[in-house]
DRENSETI-178062 format. One record per residue (C-alpha): residue in three letters; x, y, z. Coordinates in steps of 0.1 Angstrom, whole numbers. Each point is the difference from the previous one (the first is absolute). Layout:
<r 'ala'; <X; Y; Z>>
...
! end
This chain:
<r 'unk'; <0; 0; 0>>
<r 'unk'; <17; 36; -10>>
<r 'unk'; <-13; 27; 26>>
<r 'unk'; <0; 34; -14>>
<r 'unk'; <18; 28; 13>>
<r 'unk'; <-23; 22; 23>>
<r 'unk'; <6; 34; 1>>
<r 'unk'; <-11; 22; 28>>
<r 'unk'; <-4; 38; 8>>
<r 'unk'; <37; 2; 9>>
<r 'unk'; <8; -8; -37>>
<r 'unk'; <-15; 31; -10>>
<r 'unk'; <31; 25; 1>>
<r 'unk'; <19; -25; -22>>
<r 'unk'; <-27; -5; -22>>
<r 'unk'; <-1; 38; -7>>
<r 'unk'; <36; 1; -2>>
<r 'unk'; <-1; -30; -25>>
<r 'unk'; <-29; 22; -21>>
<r 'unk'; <22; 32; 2>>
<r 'unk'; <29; -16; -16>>
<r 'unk'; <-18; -17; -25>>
<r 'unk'; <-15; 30; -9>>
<r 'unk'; <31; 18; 0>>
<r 'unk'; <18; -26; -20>>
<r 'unk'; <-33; -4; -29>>
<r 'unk'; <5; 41; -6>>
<r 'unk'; <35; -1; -2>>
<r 'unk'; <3; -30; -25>>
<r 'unk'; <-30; 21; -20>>
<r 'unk'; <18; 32; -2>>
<r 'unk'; <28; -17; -17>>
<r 'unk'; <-22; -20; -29>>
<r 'unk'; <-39; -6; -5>>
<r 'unk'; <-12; -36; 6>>
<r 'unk'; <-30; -23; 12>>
<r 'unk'; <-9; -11; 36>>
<r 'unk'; <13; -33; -3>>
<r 'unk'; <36; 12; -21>>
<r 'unk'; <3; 24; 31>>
<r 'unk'; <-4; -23; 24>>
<r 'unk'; <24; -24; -9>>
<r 'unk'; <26; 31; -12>>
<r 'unk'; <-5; 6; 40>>
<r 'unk'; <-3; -34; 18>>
<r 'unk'; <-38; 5; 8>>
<r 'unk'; <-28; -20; -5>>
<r 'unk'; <-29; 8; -28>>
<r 'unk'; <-24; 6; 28>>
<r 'unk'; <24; 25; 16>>
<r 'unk'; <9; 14; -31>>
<r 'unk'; <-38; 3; -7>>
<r 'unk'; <-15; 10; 34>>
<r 'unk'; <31; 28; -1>>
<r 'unk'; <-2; 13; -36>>
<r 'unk'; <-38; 16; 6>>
<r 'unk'; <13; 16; 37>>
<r 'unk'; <27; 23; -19>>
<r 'unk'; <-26; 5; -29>>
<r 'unk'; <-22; 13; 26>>
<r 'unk'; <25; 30; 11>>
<r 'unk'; <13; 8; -33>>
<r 'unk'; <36; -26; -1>>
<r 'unk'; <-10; -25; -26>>
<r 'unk'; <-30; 2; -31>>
<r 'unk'; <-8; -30; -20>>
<r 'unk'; <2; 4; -34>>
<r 'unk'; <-11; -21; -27>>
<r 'unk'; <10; -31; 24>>
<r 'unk'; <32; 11; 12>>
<r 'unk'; <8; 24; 30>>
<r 'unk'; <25; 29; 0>>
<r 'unk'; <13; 22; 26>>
<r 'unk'; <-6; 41; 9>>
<r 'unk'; <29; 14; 23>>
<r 'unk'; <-11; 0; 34>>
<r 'unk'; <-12; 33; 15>>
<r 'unk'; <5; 0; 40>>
<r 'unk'; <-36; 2; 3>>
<r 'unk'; <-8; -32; -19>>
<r 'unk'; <27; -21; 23>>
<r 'unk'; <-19; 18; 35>>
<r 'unk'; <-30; -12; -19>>
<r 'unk'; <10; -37; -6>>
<r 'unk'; <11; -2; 29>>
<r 'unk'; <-32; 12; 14>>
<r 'unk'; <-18; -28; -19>>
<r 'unk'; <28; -23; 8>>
<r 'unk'; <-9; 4; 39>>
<r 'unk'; <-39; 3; -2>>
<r 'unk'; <-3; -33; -19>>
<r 'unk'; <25; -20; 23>>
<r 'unk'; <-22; 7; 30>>
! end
């Protein structure tokens, strides 16, 4: 019998750490070259969930737009980072 891993409440503050790099590390490969959700996840050692629950959070604040199926980068104004890390927070809890 496998168990699964449990997570608890005490996980959180990694999790949100985990999401912030991610995030981090989806805008940065983007800004270098356009590509899809599942190209960019595997040019940064994410899964295609990740990749795809992430992609739509830095749409949302003006990082990332999908176009024509593939995703490309905006430079990052300090406002958009205080507001995906804002997100970032509020959906961890």
């Amino acid at each position: 019998i496998h168990k699964l891993p449990t997570t608890s409440r005490s996980d959180a503050p990694q999790r949100r750490q985990r999401a912030g790099q991610y995030a981090h590390a989806i805008h940065a490969h983007l800004l270098t070259r356009t590509d899809s959700a599942a190209g960019t996840a595997r040019a940064i050692g994410a899964s295609d969930r990740t990749a795809r629950r992430t992609l739509p959070r830095l749409e949302a604040v003006g990082l990332v737009e999908l176009r024509g199926g593939r995703w490309s980068a905006h430079p990052a104004t300090l406002d958009q980072l205080e507001a995906l890390e804002a997100g970032t927070d509020e959906g961890a809890a």
